[in-house]
C-alpha positions as CSV (number, residue, x, y, z in Angstrom):
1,X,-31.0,-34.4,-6.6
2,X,-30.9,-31.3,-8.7
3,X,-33.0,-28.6,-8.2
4,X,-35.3,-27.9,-10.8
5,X,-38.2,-26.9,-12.3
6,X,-40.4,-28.4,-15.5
7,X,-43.7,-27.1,-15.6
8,X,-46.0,-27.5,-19.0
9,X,-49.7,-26.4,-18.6
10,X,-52.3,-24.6,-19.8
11,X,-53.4,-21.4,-17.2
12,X,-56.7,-20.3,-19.0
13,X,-55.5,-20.1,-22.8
14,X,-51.6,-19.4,-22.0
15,X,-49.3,-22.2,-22.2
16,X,-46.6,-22.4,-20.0
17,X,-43.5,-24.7,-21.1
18,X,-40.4,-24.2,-19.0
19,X,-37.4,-26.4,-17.6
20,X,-35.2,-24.2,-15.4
21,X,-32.3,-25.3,-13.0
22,X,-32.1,-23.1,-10.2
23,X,-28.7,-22.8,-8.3
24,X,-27.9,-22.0,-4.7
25,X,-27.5,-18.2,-5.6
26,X,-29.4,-15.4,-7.3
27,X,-31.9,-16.9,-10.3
28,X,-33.4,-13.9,-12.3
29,X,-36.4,-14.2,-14.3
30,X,-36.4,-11.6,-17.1
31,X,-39.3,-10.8,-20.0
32,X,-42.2,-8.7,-20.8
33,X,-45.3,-8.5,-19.2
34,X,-47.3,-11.5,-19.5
35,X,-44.5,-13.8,-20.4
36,X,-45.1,-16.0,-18.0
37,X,-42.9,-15.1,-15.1
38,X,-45.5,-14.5,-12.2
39,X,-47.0,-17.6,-13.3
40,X,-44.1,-19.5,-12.7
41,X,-43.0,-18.5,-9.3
42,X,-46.7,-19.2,-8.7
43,X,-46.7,-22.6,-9.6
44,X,-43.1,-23.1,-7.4
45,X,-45.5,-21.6,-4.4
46,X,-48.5,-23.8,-4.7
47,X,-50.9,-21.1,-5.7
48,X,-51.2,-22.6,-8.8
49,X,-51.6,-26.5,-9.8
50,X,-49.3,-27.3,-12.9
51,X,-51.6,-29.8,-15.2
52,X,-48.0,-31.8,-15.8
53,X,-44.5,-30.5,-13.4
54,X,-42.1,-32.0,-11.5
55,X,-40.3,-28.8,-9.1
56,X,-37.6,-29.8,-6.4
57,X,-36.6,-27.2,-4.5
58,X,-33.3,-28.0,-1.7
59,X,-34.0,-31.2,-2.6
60,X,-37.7,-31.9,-1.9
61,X,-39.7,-32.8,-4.5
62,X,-42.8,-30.1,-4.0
63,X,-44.9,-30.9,-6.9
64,X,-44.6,-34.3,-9.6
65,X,-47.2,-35.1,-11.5
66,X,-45.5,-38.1,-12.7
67,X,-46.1,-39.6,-8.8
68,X,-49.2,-37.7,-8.7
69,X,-48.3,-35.6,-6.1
70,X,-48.9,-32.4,-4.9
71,X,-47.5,-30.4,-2.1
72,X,-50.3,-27.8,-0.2
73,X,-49.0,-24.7,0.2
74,X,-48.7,-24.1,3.8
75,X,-46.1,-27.7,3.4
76,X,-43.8,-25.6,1.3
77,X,-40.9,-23.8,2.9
78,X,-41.1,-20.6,0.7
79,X,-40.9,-17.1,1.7
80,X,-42.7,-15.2,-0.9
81,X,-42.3,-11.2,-1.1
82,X,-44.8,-9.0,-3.1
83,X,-44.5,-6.1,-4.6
84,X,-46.6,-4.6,-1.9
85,X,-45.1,-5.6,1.5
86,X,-48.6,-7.3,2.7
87,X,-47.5,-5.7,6.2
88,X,-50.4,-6.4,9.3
89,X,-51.0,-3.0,9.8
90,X,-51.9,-3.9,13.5
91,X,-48.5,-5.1,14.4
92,X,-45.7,-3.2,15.1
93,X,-42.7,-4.2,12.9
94,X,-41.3,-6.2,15.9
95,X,-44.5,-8.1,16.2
96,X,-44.5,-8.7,12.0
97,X,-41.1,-10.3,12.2
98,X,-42.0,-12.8,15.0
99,X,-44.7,-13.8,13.4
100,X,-42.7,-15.1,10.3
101,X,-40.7,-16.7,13.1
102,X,-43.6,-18.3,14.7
103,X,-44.9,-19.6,11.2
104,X,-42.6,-22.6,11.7
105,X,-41.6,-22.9,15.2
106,X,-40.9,-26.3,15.2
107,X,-38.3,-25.5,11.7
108,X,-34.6,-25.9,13.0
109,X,-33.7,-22.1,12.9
110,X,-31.0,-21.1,10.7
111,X,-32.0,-17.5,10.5
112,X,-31.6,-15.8,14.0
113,X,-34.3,-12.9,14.6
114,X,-31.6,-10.5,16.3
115,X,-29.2,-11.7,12.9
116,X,-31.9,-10.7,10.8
117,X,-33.0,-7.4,12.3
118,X,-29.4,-6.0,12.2
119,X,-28.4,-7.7,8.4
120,X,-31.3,-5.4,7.2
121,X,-31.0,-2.4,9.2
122,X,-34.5,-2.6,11.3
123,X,-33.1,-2.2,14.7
124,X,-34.4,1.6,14.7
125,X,-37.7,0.8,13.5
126,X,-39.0,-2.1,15.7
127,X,-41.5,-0.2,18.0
128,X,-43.8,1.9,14.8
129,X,-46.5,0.3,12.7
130,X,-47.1,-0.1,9.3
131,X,-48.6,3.1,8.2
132,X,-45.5,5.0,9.4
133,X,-42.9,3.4,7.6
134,X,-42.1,4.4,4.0
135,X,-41.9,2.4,1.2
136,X,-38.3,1.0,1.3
137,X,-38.6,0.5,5.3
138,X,-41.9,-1.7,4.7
139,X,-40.2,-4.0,1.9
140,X,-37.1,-4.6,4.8
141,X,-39.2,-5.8,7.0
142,X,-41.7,-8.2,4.3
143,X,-38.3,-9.5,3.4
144,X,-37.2,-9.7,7.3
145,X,-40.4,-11.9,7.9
146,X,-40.1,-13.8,4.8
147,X,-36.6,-15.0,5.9
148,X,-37.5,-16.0,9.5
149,X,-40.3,-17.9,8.2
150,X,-37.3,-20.1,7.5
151,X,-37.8,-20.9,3.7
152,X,-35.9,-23.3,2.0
153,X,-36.0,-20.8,-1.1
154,X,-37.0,-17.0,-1.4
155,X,-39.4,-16.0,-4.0
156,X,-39.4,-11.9,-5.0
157,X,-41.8,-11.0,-7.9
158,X,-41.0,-7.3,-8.4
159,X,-40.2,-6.4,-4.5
160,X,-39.0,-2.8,-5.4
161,X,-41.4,-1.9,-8.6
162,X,-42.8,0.8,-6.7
163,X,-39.9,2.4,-5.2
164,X,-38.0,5.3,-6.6
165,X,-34.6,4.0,-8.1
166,X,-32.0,5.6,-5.0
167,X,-34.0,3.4,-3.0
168,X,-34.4,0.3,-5.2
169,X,-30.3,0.3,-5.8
170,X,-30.0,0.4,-1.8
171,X,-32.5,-2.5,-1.3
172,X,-30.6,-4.3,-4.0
173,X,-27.3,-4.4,-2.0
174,X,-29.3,-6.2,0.9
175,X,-30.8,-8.8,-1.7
176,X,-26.9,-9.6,-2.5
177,X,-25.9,-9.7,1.3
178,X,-28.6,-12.0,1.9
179,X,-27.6,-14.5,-0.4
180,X,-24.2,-13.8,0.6
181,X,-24.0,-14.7,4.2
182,X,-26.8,-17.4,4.3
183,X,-26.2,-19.2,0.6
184,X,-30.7,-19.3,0.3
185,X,-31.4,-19.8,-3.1
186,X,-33.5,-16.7,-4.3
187,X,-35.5,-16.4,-7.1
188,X,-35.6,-12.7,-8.4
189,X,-38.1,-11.3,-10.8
190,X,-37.9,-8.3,-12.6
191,X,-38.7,-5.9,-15.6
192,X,-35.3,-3.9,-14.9
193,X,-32.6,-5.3,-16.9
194,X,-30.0,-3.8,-14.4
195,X,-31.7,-5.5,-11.2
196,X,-31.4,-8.4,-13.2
197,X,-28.0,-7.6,-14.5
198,X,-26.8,-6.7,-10.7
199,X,-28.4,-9.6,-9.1
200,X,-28.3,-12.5,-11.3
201,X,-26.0,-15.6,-11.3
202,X,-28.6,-17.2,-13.6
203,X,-30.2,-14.7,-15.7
204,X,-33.4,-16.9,-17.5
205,X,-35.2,-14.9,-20.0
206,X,-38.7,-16.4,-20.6
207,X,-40.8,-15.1,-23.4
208,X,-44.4,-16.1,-24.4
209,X,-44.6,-18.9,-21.8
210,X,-40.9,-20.3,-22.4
211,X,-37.6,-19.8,-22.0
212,X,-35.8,-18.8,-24.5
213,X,-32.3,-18.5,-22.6
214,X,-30.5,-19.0,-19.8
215,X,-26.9,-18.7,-18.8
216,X,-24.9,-16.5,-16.8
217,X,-24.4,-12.3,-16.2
218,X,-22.0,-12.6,-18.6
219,X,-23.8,-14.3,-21.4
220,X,-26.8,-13.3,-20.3
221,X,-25.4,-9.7,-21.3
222,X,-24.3,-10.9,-24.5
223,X,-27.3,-12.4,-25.8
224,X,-29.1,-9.3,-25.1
225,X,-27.1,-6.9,-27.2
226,X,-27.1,-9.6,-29.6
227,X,-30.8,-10.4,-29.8
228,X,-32.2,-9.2,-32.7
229,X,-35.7,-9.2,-31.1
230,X,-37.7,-5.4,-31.1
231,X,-38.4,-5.3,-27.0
232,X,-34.2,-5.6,-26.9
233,X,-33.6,-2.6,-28.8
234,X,-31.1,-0.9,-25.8
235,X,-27.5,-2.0,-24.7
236,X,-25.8,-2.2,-22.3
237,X,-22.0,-2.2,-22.0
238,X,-19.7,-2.6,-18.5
239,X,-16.5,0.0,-17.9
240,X,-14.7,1.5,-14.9
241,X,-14.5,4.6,-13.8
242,X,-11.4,5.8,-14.7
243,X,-11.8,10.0,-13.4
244,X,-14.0,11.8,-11.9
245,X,-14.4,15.5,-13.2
246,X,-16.0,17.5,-10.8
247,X,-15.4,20.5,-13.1
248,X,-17.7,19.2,-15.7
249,X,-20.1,16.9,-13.6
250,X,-18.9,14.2,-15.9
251,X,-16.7,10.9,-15.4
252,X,-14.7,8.8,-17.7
253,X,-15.2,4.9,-18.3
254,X,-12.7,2.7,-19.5
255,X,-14.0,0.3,-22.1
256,X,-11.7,-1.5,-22.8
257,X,-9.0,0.7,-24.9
258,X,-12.6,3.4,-25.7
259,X,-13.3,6.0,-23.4
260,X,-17.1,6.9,-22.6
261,X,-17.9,10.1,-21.2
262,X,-21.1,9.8,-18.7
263,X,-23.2,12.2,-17.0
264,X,-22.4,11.5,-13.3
265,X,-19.7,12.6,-11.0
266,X,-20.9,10.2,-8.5
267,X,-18.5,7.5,-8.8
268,X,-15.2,7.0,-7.3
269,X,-12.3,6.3,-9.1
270,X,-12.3,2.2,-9.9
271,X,-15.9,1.5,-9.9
272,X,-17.3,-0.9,-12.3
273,X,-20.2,0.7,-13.8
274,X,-23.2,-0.9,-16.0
275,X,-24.2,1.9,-18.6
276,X,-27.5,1.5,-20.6
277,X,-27.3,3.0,-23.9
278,X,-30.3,3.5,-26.1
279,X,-30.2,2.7,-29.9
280,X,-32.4,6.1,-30.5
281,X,-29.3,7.8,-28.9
282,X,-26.5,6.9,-31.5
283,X,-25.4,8.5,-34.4
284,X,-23.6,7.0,-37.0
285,X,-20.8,8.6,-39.5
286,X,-18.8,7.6,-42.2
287,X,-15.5,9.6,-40.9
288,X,-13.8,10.7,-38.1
289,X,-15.8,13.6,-36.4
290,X,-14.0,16.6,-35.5
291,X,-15.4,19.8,-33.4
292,X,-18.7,18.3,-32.7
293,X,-20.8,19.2,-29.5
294,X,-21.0,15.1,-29.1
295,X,-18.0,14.4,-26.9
296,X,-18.3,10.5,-27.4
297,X,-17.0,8.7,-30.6
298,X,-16.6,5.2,-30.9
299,X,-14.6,3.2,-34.3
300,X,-16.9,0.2,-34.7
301,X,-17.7,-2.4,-37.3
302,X,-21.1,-3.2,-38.7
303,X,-21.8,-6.6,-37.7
304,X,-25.4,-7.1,-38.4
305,X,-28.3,-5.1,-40.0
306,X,-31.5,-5.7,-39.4
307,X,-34.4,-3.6,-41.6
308,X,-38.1,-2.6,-39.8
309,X,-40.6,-1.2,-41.5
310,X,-39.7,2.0,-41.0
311,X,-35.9,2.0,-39.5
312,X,-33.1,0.1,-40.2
313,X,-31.3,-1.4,-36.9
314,X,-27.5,-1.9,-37.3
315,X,-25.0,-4.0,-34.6
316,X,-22.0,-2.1,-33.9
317,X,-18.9,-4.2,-32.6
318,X,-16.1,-3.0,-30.9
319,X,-13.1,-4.2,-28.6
320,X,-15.2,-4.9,-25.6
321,X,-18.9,-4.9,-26.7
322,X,-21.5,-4.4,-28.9
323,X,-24.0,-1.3,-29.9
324,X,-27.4,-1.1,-31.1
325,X,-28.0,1.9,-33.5
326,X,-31.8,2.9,-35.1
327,X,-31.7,4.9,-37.9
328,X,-34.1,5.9,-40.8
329,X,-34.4,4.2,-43.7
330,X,-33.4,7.5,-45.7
331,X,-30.3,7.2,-44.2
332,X,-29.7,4.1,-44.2
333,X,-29.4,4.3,-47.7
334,X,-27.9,7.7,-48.0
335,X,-25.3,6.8,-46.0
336,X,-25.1,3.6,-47.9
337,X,-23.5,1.5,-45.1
338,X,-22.5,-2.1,-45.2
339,X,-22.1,-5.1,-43.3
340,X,-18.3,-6.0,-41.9
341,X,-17.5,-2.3,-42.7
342,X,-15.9,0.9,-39.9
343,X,-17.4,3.6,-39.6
344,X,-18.3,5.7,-36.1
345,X,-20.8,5.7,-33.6
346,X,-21.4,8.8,-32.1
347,X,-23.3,9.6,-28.3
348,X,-24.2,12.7,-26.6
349,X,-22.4,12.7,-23.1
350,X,-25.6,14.1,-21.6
351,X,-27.3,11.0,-23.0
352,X,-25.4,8.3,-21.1
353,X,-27.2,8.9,-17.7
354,X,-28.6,5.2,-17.3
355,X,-26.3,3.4,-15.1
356,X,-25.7,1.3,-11.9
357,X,-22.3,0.7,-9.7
358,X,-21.9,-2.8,-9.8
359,X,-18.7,-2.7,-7.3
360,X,-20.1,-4.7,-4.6
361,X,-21.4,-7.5,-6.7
């Protein structure tokens, strides 16, 4: 039995229509606000009754309107984690993490509480309460107690929104760890295209209540750069570190046979980086630039060109990905550019400063 989830109701006047697979490893949910992603991890919980599902998670059939059956909540072996940690702030972390364990006391234990405490780094911590913890600390421990519940399937709707991004990437690597040394499925979801980009083994990108693609980091990255949709108007392009210039506070990534110049010197040598370049950010030219303060110059081909209203939006090709370039319409045509031709795309160095090491993925 596969595991899987088809869901098509109506929640007030939104309809959700959606048949996802979801695989022993990392599933990402991506898309705007109000796409439909809470609501779906919703309805996988119990908190919300699908008019017409069927949703089989490790194998158990939770919800099937077909059989007319419906699994209450507190039946479902899901750890769910917030975007607030929803911490008892009259138990010390100690006491928060047995109760997850206590949940299910009679559930065969796969995750050991002394395992747990020292996979996410909460041995120091046990004795203080909520209110002295910070932000990152409190999410460890929701996501502590969430595992010892012991789920069949975690569920993270935007666990690290309100954390500052150092502290986001380190929670990320004990997302992967999890899923590395105990195999749970997770279900991750996320406005941040590189938490999703870092995380996913599925990436699913849902947009007004379906989903409009699914596949893996690889294609998922593709059909992003490629979408021709406004909300994807950024790319994002994958290099390694080639050197570090601590002269300059800048770092070289290989791309391929291109060389990008980014903003950092934070990288070791051999990292594989995820950069995030924004189409507002390139400029284009005709010829060869020569003593310009832009240090970055890539030869690409026009592969697409998509006119708004007021800009024009062009997709650059080149050996090992793809661009996205907003210009005016004025130049546009002053320029006079055409599809299938060369011509250069040209970022500032101090522009590229987006980026996440994705080295331990």
């Amino acid at each position: 039995m596969t595991d899987k989830v088809q869901i098509d109701t109506k929640i007030g006047d939104f309809h959700l229509k959606i048949n996802l697979f979801i695989s022993s490893g990392i599933n990402c949910l991506y898309g705007p606000s109000g796409s439909g992603k809470t609501s779906i991890v919703n309805c996988i919980a119990g908190l919300i009754k699908p008019k017409k599902a069927l949703i089989q998670i490790s194998d158990k059939v939770l919800n099937s309107s077909e059989r007319k059956f419906f699994l209450p909540i507190h039946k479902r072996l899901i750890g769910y984690i917030f975007q607030d940690s929803r911490l008892f702030p009259h138990l010390t972390v100690r006491q928060n993490l047995l109760y997850g364990q206590s949940i299910r006391k009679f559930q065969k234990k796969i995750f050991i509480y002394d395992d747990i405490v020292k996979l996410l780094n909460l041995e120091k911590i046990l004795l203080r309460y909520p209110y002295n913890l910070s932000g990152g600390e409190k999410q460890r421990v929701s996501i502590g107690r969430a595992i010892l519940s012991q789920p069949d399937i975690l569920i993270m709707d935007e666990p690290f929104a309100s954390l500052d991004q150092k502290r986001r990437n380190e929670l990320l690597q004990y997302i992967i760890k999890i899923n590395k040394k105990y195999k749970i499925p997770i279900i991750y979801v996320s406005h941040s295209l590189f938490e999703i980009f870092l995380l996913g083994k599925t990436i699913n990108f849902i947009n007004n209540g379906n989903l409009v693609f699914s596949g893996s980091k690889e294609k998922s990255l593709s059909f992003y750069n490629n979408n021709r949709e406004s909300s994807f108007e950024n790319s994002f392009v994958t290099g390694r570190v080639s050197k570090v210039r601590k002269e300059d506070g800048l770092s070289e990534l290989n791309i391929g046979k291109e060389k990008l110049l980014i903003f950092t010197n934070s990288f070791k040598v051999g990292s594989s980086v995820l950069v995030k370049i924004k189409s507002s950010d390139i400029i284009l030219s005709r010829y060869q630039p020569r003593k310009l303060s832009s240090l970055n110059f890539i030869k690409v081909r026009i592969k697409d060109i998509k006119e708004e209203k007021y800009l024009t939006c062009l997709f650059l090709n080149f050996e090992k990905g793809l661009l996205k370039a907003h210009i005016t319409k004025t130049s546009f045509i002053k320029m006079n550019l055409k599809k299938n031709e060369f011509c250069y795309a040209l970022i500032k160095a101090i522009n590229v400063n987006d980026f996440l090491d994705i080295s331990l993925v």
